[in-house]
Predicted model as a PDB file, atoms N, CA, C, CB and O in Angstrom, pLDDT in the B-factor column:
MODEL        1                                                                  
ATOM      1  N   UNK A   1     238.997 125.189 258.353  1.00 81.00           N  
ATOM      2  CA  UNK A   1     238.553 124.647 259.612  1.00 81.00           C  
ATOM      3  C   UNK A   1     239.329 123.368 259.890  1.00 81.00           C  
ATOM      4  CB  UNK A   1     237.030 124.389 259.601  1.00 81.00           C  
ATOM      5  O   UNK A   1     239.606 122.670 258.914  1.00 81.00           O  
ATOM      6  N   UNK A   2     239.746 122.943 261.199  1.00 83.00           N  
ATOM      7  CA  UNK A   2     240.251 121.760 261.893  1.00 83.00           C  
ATOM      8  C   UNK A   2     239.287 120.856 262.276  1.00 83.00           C  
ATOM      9  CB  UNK A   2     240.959 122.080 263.010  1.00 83.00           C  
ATOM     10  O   UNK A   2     238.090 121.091 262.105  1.00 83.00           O  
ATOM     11  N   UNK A   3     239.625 120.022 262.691  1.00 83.00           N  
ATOM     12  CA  UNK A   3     239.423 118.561 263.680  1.00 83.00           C  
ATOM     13  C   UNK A   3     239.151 119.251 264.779  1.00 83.00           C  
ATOM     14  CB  UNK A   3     240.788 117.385 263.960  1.00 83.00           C  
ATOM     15  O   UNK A   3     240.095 119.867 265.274  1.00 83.00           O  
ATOM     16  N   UNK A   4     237.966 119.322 265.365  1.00 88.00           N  
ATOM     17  CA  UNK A   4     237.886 119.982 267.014  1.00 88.00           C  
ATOM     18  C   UNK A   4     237.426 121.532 266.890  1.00 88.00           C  
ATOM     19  CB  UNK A   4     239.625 119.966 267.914  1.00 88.00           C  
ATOM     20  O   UNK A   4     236.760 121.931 267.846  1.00 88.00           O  
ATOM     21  N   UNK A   5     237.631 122.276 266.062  1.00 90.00           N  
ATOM     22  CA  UNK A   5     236.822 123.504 265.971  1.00 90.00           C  
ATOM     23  C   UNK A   5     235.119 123.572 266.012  1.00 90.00           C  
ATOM     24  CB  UNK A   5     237.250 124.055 264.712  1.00 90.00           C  
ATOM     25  O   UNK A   5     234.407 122.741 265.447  1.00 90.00           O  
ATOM     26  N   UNK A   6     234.718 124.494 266.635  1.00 93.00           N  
ATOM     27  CA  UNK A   6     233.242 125.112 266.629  1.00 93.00           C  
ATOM     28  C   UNK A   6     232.979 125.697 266.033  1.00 93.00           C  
ATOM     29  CB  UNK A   6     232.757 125.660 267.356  1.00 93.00           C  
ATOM     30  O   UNK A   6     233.403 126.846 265.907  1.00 93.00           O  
ATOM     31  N   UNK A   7     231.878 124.977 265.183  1.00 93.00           N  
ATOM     32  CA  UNK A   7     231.179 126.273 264.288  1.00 93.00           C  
ATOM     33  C   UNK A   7     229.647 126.799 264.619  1.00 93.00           C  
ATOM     34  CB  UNK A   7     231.086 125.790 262.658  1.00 93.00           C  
ATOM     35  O   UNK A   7     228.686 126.101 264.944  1.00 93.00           O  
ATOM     36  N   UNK A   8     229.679 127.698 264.509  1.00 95.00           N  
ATOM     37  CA  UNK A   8     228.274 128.771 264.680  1.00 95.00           C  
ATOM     38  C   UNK A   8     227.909 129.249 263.502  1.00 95.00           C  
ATOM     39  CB  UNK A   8     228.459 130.123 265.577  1.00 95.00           C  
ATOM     40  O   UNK A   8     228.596 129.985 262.794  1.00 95.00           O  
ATOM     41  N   UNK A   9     226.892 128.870 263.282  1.00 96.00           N  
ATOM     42  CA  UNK A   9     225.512 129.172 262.205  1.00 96.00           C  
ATOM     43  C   UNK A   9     224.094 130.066 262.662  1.00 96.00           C  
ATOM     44  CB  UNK A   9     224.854 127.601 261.817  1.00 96.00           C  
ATOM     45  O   UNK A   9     223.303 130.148 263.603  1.00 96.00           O  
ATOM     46  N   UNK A  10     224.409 130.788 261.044  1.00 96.00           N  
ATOM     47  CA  UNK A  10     222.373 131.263 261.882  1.00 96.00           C  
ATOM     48  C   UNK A  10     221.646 130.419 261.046  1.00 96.00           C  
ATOM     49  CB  UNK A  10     221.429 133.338 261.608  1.00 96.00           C  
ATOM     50  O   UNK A  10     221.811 130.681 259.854  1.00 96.00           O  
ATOM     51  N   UNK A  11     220.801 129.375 261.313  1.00 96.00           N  
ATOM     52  CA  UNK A  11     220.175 128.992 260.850  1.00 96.00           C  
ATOM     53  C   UNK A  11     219.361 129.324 259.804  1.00 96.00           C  
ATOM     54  CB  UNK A  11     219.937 128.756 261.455  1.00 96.00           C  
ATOM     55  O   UNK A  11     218.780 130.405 259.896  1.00 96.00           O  
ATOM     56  N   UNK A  12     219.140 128.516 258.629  1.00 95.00           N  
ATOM     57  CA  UNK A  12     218.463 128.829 257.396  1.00 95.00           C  
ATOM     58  C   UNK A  12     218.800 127.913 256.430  1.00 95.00           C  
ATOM     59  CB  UNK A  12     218.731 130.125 256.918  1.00 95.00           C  
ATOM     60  O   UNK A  12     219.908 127.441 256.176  1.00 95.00           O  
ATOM     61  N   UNK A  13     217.476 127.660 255.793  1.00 92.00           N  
ATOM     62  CA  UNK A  13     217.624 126.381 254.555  1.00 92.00           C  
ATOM     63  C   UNK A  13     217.806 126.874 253.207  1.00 92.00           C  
ATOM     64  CB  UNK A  13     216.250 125.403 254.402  1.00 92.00           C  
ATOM     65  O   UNK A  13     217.407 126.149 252.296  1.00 92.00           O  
ATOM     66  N   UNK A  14     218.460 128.229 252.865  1.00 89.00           N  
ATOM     67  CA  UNK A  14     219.015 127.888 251.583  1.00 89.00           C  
ATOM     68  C   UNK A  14     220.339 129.218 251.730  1.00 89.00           C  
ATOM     69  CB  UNK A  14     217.649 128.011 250.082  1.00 89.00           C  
ATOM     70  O   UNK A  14     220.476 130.068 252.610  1.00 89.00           O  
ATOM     71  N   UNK A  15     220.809 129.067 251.026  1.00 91.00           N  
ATOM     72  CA  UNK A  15     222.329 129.755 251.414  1.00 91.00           C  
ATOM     73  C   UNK A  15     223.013 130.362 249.804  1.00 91.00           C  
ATOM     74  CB  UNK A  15     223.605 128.237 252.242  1.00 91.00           C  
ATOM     75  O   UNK A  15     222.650 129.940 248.706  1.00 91.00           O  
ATOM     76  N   UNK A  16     223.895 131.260 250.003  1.00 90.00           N  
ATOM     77  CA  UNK A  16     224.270 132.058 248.156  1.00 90.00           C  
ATOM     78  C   UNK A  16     225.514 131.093 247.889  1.00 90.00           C  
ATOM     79  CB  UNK A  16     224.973 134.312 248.041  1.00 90.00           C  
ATOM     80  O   UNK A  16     226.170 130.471 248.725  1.00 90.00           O  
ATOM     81  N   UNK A  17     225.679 131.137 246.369  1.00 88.00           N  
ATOM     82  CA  UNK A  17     227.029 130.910 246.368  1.00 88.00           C  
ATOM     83  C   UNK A  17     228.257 131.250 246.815  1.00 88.00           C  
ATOM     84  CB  UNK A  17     227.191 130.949 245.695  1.00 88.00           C  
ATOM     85  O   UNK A  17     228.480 132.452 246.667  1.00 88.00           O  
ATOM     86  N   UNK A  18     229.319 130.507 247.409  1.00 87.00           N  
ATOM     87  CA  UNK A  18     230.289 130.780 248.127  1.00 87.00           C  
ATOM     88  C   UNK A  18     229.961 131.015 249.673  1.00 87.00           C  
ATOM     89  CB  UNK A  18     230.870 131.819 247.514  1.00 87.00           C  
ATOM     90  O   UNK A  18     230.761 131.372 250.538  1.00 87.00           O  
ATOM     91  N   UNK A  19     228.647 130.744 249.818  1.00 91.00           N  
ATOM     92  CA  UNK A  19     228.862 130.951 251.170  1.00 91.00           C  
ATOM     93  C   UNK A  19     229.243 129.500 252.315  1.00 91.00           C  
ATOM     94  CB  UNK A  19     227.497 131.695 251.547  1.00 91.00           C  
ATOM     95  O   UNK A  19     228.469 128.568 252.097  1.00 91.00           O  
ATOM     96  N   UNK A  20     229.795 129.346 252.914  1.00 91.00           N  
ATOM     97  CA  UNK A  20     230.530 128.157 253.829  1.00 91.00           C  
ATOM     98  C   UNK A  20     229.059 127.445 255.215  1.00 91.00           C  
ATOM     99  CB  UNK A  20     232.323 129.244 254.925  1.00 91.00           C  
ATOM    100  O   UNK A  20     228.709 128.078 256.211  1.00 91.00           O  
ATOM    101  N   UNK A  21     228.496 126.013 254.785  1.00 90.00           N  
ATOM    102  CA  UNK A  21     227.412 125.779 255.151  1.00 90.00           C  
ATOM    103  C   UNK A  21     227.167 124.578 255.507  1.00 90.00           C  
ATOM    104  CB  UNK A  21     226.721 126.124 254.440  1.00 90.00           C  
ATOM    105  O   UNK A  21     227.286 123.561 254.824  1.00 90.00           O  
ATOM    106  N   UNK A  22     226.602 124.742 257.260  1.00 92.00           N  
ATOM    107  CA  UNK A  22     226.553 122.906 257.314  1.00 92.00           C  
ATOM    108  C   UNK A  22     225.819 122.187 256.647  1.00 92.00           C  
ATOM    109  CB  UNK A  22     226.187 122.294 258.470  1.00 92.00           C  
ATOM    110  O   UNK A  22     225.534 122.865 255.660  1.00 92.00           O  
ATOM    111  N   UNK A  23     225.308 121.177 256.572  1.00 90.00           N  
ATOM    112  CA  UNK A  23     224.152 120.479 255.689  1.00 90.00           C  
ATOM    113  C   UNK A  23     224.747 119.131 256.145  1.00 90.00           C  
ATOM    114  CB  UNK A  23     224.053 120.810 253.792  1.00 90.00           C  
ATOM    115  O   UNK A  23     225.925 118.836 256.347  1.00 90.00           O  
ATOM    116  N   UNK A  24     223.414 118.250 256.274  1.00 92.00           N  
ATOM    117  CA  UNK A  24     223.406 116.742 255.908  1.00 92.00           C  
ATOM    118  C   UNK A  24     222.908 115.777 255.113  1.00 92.00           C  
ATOM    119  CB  UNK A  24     223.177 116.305 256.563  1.00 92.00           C  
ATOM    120  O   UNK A  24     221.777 115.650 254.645  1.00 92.00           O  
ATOM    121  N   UNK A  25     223.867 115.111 255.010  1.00 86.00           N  
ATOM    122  CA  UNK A  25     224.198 114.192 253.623  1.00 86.00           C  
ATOM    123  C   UNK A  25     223.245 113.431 254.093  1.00 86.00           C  
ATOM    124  CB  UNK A  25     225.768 113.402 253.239  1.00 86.00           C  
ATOM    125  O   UNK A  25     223.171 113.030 255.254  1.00 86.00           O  
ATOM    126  N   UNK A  26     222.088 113.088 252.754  1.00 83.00           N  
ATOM    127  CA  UNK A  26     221.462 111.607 253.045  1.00 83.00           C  
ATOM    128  C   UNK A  26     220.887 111.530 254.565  1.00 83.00           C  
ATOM    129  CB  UNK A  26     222.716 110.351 252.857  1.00 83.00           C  
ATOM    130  O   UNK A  26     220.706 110.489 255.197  1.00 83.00           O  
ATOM    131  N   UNK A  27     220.612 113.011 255.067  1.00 83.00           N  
ATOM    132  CA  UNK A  27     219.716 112.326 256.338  1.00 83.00           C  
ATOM    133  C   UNK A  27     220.575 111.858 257.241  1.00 83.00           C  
ATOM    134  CB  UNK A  27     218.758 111.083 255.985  1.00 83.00           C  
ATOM    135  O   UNK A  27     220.005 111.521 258.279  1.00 83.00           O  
ATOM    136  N   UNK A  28     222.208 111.646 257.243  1.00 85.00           N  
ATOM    137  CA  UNK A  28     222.809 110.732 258.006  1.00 85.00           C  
ATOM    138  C   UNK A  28     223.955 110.759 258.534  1.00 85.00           C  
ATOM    139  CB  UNK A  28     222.824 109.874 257.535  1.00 85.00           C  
ATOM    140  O   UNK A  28     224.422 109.886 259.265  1.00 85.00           O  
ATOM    141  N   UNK A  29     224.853 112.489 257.952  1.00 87.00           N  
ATOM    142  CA  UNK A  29     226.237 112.477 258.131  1.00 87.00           C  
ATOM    143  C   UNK A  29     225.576 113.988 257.907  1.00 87.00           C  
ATOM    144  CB  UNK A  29     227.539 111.542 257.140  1.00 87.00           C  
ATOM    145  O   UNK A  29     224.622 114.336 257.211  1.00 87.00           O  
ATOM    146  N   UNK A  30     226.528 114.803 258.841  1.00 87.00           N  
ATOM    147  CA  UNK A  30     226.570 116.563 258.650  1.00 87.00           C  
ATOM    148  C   UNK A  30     227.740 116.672 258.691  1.00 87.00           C  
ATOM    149  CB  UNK A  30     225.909 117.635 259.716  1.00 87.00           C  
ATOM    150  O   UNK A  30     228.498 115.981 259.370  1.00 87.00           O  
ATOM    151  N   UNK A  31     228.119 117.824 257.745  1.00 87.00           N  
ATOM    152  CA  UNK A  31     229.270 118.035 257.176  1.00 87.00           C  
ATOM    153  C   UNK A  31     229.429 119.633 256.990  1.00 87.00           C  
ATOM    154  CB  UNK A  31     229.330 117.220 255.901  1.00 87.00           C  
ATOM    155  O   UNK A  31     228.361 120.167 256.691  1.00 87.00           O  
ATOM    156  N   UNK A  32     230.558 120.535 257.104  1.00 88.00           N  
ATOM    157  CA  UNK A  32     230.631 121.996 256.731  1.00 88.00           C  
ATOM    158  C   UNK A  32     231.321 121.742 255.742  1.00 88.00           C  
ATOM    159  CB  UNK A  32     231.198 123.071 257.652  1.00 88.00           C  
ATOM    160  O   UNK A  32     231.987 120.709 255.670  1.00 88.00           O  
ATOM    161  N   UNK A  33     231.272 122.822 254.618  1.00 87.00           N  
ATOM    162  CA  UNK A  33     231.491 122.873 253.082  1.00 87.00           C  
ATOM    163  C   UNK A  33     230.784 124.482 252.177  1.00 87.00           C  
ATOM    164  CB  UNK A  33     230.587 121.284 252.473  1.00 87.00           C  
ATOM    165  O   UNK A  33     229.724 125.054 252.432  1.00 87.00           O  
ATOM    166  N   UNK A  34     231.442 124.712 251.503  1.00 87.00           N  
ATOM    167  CA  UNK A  34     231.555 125.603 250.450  1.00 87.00           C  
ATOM    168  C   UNK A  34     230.279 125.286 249.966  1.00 87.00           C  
ATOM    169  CB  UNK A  34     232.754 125.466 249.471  1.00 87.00           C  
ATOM    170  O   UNK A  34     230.062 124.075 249.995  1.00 87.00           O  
ATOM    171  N   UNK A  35     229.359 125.977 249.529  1.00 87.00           N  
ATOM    172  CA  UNK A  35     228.455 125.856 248.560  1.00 87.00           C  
ATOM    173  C   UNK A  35     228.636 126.163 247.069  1.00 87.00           C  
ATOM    174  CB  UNK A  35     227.567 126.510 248.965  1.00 87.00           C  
ATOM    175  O   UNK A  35     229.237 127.233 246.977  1.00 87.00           O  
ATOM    176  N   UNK A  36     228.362 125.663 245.901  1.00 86.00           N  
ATOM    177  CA  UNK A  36     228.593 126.590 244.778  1.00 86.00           C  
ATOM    178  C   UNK A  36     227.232 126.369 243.745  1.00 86.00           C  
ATOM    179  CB  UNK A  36     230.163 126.204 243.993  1.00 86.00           C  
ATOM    180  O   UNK A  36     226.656 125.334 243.409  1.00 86.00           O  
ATOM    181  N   UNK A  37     227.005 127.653 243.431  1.00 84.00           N  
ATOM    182  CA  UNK A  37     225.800 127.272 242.099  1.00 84.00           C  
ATOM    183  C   UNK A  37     226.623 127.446 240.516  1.00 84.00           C  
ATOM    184  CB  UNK A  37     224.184 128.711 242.138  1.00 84.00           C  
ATOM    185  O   UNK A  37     227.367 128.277 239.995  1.00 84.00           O  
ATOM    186  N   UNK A  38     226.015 126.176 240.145  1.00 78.00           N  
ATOM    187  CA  UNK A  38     227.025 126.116 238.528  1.00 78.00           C  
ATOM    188  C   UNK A  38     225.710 126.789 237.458  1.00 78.00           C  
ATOM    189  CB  UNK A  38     227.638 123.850 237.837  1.00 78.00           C  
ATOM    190  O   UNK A  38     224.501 126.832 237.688  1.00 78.00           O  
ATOM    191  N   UNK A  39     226.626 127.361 236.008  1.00 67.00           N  
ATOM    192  CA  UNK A  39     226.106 127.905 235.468  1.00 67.00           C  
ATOM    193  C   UNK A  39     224.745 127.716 234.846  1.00 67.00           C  
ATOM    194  CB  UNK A  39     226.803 128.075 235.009  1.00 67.00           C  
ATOM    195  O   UNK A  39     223.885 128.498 234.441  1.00 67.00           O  
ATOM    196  N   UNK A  40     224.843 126.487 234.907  1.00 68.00           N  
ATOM    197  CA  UNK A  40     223.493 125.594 234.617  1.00 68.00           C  
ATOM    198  C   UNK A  40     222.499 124.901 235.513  1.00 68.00           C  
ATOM    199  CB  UNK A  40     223.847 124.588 233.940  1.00 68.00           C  
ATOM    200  O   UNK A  40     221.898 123.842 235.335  1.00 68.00           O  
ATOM    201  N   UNK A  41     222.471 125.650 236.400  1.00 65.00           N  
ATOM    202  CA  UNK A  41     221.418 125.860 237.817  1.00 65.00           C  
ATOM    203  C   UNK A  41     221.442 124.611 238.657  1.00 65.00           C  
ATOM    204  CB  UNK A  41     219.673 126.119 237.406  1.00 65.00           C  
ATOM    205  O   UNK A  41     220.643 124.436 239.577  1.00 65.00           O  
ATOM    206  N   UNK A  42     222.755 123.396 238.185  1.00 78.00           N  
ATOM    207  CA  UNK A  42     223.504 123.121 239.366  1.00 78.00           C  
ATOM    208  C   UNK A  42     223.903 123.351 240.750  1.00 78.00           C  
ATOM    209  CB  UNK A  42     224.095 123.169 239.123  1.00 78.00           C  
ATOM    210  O   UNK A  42     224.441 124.397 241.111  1.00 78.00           O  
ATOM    211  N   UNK A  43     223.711 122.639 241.312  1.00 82.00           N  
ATOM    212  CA  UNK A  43     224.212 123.343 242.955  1.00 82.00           C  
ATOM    213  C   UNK A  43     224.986 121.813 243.374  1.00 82.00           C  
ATOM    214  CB  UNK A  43     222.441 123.951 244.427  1.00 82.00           C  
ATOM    215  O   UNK A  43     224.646 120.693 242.993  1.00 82.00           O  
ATOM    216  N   UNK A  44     226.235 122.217 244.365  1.00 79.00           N  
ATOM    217  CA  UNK A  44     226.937 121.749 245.105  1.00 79.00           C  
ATOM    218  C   UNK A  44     228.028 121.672 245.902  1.00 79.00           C  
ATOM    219  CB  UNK A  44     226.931 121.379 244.830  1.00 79.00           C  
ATOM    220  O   UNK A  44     228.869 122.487 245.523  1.00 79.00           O  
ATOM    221  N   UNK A  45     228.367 121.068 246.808  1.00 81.00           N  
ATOM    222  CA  UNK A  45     228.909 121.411 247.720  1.00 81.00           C  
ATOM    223  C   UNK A  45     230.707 120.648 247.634  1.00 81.00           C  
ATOM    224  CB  UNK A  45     227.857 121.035 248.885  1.00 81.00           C  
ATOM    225  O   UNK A  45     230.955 119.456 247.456  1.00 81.00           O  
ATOM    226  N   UNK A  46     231.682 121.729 247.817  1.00 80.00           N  
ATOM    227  CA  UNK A  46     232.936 121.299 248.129  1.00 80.00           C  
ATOM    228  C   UNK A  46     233.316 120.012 248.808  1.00 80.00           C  
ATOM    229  CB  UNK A  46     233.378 122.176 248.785  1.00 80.00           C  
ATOM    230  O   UNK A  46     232.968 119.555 249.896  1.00 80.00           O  
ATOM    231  N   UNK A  47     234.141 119.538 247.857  1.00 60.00           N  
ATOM    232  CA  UNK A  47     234.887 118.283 248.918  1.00 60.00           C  
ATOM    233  C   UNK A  47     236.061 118.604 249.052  1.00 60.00           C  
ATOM    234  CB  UNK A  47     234.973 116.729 248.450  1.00 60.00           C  
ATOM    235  O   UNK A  47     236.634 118.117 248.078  1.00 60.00           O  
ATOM    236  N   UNK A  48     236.870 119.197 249.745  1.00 56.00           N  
ATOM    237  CA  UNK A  48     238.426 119.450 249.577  1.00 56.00           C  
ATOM    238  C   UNK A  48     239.355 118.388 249.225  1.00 56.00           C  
ATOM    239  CB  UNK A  48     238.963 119.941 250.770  1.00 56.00           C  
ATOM    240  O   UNK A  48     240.076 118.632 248.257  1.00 56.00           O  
ATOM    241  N   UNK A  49     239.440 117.718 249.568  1.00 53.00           N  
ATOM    242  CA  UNK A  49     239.760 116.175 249.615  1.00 53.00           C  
ATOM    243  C   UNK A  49     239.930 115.506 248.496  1.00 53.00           C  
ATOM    244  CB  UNK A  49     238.826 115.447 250.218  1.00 53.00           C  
ATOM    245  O   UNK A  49     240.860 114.744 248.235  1.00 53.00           O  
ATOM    246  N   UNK A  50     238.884 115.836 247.724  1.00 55.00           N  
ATOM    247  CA  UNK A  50     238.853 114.950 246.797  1.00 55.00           C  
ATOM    248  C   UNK A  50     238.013 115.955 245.355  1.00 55.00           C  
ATOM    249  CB  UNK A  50     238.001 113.476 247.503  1.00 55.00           C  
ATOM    250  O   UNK A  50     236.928 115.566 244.924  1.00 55.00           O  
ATOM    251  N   UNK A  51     238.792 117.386 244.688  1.00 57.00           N  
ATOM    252  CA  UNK A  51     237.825 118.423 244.413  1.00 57.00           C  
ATOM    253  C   UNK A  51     237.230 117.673 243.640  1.00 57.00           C  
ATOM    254  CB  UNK A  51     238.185 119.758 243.893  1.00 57.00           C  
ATOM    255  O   UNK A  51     236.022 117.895 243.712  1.00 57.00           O  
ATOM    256  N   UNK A  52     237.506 116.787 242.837  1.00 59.00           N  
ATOM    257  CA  UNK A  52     236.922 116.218 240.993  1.00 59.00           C  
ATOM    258  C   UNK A  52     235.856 115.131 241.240  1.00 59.00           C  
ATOM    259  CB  UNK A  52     238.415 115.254 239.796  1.00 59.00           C  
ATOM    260  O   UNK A  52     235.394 114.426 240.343  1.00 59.00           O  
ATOM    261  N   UNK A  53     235.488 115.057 242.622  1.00 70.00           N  
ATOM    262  CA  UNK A  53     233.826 114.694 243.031  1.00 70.00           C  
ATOM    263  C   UNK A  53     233.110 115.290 244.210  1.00 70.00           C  
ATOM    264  CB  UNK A  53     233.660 113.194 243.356  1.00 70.00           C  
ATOM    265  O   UNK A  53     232.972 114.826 245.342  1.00 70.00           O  
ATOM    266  N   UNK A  54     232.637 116.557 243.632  1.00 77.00           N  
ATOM    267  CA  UNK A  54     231.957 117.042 244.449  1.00 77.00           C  
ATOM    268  C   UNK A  54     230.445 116.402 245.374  1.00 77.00           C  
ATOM    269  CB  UNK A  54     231.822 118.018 243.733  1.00 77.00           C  
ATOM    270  O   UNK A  54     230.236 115.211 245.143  1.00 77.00           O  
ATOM    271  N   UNK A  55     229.817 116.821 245.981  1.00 79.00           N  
ATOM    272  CA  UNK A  55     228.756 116.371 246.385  1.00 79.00           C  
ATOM    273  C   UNK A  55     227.947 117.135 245.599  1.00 79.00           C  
ATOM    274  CB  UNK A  55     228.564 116.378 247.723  1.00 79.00           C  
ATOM    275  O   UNK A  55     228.370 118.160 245.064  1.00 79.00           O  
ATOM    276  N   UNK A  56     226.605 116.669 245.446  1.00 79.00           N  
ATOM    277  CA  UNK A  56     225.424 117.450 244.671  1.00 79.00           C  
ATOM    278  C   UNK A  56     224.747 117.956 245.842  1.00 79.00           C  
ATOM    279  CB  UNK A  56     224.358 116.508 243.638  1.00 79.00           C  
ATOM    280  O   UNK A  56     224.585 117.505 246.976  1.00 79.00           O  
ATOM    281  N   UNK A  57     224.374 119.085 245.219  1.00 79.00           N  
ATOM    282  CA  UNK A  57     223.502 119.618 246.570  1.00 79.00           C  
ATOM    283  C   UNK A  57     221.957 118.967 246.596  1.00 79.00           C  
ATOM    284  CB  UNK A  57     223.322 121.476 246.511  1.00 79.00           C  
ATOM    285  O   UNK A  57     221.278 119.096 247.615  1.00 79.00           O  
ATOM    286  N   UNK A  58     221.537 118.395 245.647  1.00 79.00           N  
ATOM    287  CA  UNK A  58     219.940 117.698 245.750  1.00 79.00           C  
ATOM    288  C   UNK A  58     220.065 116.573 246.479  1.00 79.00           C  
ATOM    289  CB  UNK A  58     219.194 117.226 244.317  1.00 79.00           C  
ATOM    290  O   UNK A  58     219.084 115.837 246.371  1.00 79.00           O  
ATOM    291  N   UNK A  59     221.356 115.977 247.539  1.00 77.00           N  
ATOM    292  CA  UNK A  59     221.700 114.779 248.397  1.00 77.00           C  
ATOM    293  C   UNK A  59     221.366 115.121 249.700  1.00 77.00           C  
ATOM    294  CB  UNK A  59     223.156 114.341 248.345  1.00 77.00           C  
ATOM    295  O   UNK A  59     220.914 114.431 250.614  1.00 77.00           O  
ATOM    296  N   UNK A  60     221.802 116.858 249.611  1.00 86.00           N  
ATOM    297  CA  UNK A  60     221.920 117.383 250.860  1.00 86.00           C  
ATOM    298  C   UNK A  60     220.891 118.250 251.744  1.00 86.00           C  
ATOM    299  CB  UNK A  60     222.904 118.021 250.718  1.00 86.00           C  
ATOM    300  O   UNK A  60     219.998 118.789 251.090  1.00 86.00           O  
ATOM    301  N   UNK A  61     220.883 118.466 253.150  1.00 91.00           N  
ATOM    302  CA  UNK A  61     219.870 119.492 253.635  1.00 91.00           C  
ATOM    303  C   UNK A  61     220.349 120.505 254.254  1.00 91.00           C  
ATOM    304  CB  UNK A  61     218.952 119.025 254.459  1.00 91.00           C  
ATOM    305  O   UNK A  61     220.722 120.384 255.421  1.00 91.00           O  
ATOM    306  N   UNK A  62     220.444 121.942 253.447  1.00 92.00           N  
ATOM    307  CA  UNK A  62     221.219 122.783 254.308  1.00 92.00           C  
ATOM    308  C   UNK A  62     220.537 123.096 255.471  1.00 92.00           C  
ATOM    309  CB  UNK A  62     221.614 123.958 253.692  1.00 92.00           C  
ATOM    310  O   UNK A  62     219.368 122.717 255.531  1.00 92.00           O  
ATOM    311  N   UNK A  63     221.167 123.914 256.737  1.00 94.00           N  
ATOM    312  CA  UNK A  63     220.692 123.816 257.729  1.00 94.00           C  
ATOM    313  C   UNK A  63     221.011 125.499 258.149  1.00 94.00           C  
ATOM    314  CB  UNK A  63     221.247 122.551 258.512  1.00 94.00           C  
ATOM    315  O   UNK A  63     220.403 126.158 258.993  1.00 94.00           O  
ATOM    316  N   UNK A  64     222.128 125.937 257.298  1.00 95.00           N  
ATOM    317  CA  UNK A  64     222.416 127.271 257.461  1.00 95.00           C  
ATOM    318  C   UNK A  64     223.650 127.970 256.934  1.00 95.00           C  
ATOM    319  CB  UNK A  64     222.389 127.443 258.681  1.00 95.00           C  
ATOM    320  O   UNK A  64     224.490 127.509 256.161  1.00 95.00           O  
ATOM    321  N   UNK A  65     223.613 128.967 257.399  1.00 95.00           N  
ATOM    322  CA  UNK A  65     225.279 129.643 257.041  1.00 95.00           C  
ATOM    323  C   UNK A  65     226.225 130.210 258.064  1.00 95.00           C  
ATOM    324  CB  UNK A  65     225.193 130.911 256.106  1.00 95.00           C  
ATOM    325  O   UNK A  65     226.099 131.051 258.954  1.00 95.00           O  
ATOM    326  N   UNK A  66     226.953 129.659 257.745  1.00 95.00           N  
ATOM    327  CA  UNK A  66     228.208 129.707 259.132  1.00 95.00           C  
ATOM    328  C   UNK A  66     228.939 131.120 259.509  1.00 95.00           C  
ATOM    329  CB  UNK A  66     229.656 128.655 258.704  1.00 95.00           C  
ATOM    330  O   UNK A  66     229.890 131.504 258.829  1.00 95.00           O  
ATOM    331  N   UNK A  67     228.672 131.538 260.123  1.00 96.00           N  
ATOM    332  CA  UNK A  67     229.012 132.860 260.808  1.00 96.00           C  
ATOM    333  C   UNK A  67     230.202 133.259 261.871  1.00 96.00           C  
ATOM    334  CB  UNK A  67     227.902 133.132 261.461  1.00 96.00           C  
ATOM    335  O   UNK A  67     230.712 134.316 262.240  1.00 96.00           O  
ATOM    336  N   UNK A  68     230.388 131.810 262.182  1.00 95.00           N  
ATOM    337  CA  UNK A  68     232.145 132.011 263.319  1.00 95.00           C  
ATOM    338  C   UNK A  68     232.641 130.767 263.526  1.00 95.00           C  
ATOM    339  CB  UNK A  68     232.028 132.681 265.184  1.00 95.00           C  
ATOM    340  O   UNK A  68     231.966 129.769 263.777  1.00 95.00           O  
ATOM    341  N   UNK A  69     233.727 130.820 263.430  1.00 93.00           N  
ATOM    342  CA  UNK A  69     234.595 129.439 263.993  1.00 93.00           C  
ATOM    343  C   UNK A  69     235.123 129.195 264.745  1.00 93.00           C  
ATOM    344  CB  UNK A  69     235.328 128.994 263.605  1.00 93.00           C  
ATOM    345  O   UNK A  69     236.212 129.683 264.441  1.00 93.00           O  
ATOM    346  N   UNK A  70     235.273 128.624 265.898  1.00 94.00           N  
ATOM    347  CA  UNK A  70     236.238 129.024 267.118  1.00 94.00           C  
ATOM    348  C   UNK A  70     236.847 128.023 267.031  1.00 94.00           C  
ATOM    349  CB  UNK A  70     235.764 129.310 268.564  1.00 94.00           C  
ATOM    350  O   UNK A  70     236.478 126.913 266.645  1.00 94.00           O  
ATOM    351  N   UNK A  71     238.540 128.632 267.654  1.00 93.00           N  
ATOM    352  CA  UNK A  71     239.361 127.588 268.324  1.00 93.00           C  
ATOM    353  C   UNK A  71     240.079 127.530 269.007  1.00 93.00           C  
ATOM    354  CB  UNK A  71     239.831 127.074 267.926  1.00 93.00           C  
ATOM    355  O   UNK A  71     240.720 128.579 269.069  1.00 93.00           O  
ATOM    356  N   UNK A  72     240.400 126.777 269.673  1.00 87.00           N  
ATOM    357  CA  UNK A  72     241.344 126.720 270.967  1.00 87.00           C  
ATOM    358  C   UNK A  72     242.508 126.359 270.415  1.00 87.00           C  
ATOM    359  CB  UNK A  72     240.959 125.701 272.160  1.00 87.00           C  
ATOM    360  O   UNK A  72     242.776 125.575 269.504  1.00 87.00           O  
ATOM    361  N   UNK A  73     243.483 127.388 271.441  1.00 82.00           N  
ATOM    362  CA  UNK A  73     245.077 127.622 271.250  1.00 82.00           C  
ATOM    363  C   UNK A  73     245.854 127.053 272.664  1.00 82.00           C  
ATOM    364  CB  UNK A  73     245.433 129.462 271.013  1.00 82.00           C  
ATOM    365  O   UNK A  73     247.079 127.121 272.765  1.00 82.00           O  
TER     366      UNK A  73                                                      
ENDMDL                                                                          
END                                                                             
């Protein structure tokens, strides 16, 4: 996904691994991101940016799972 793309979600508060999901951080910042569950019933979410600190998912509130992206050409 870009700077300026639309994303469409169906709404829902918990989501599988690998699936691509908005959520907000701390109540205060929403963000789209990868979900992942670790083997040890861990959960968290992709940072591309920066992979070797992920976000924890117990920071975050998912809101759903992303179903289309649009963008203008």
């Amino acid at each position: 996904m870009l700077d300026g793309d639309t994303v469409a979600f169906r709404a829902a508060q918990a989501a599988d691994h690998g699936d691509i999901i908005p959520a907000l951080v701390d109540e205060t910042e929403a963000t789209v991101k990868h979900l992942h569950h670790g083997s040890r019933g861990g959960s968290w979410l992709s940072r591309p940016t920066t992979p070797t600190n992920p976000i924890p998912a117990k920071d975050t509130r998912i809101l759903g799972t992303v179903i289309a992206v649009l963008r203008r050409v």
